[in-house]
C-alpha positions in Angstrom: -48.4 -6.2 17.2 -46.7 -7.4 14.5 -44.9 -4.4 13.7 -44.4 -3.6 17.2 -42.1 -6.7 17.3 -40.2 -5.5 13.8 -39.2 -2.5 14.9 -37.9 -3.8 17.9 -36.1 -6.1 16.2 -34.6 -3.8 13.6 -34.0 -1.1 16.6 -32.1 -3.9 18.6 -29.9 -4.6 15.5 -29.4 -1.4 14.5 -28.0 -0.7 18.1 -25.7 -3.5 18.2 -24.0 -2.7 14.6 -23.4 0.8 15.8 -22.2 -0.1 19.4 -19.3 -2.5 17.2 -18.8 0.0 14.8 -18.1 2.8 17.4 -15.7 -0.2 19.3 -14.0 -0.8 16.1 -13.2 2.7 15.3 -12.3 3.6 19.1 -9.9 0.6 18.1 -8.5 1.8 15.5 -7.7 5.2 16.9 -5.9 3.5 19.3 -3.8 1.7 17.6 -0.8 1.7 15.3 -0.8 5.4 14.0 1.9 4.8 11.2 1.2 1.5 9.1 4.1 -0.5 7.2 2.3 0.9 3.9 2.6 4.3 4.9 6.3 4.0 6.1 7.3 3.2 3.1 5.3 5.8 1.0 7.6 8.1 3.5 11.2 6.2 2.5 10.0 6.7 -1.0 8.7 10.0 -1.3 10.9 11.9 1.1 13.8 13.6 -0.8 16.7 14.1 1.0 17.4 16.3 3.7 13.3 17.3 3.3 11.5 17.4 6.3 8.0 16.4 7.3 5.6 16.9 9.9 3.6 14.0 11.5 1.4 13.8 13.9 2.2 10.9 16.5 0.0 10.1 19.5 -1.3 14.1 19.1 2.1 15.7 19.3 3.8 16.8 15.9 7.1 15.2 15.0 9.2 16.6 12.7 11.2 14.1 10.4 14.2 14.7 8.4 15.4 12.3 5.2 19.0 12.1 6.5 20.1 9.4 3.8 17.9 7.3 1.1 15.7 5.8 3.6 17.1 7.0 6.5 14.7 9.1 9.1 16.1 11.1 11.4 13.2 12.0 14.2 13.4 15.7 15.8 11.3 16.0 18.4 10.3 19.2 20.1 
């Protein structure tokens, strides 16, 4: 009975962390695609006049490096 009651227990635990991990991630997904970390690893590594593809909300967007730290957004 014992371990009846410790499986349950773990089962019922284990459940919950996944059903918050899955939330969190669905969260994340969700959310702010381009963080302030990675916006600036694009200003600094972009040459000029290079472009780039991202992909935003599921469509690609191409970006050009019009001047230091300029993007110019092309979208198609």
């Amino acid at each position: 009975m014992f371990m009846l009651v410790t499986l349950l227990m773990f089962l019922l635990t284990l459940f919950f962390v996944l059903y918050f991990l899955v939330d969190m991630i669905a969260r994340f997904l969700r959310g702010p695609q381009l963080t302030l970390h990675g916006l600036t690893c694009l200003r600094e590594e972009l040459k000029e006049k290079e472009p780039c593809v991202l992909l935003w909300n599921g469509s690609f967007i191409t970006a050009i490096n019009v001047r230091t730290g300029k993007l110019m957004l092309v979208l198609f």
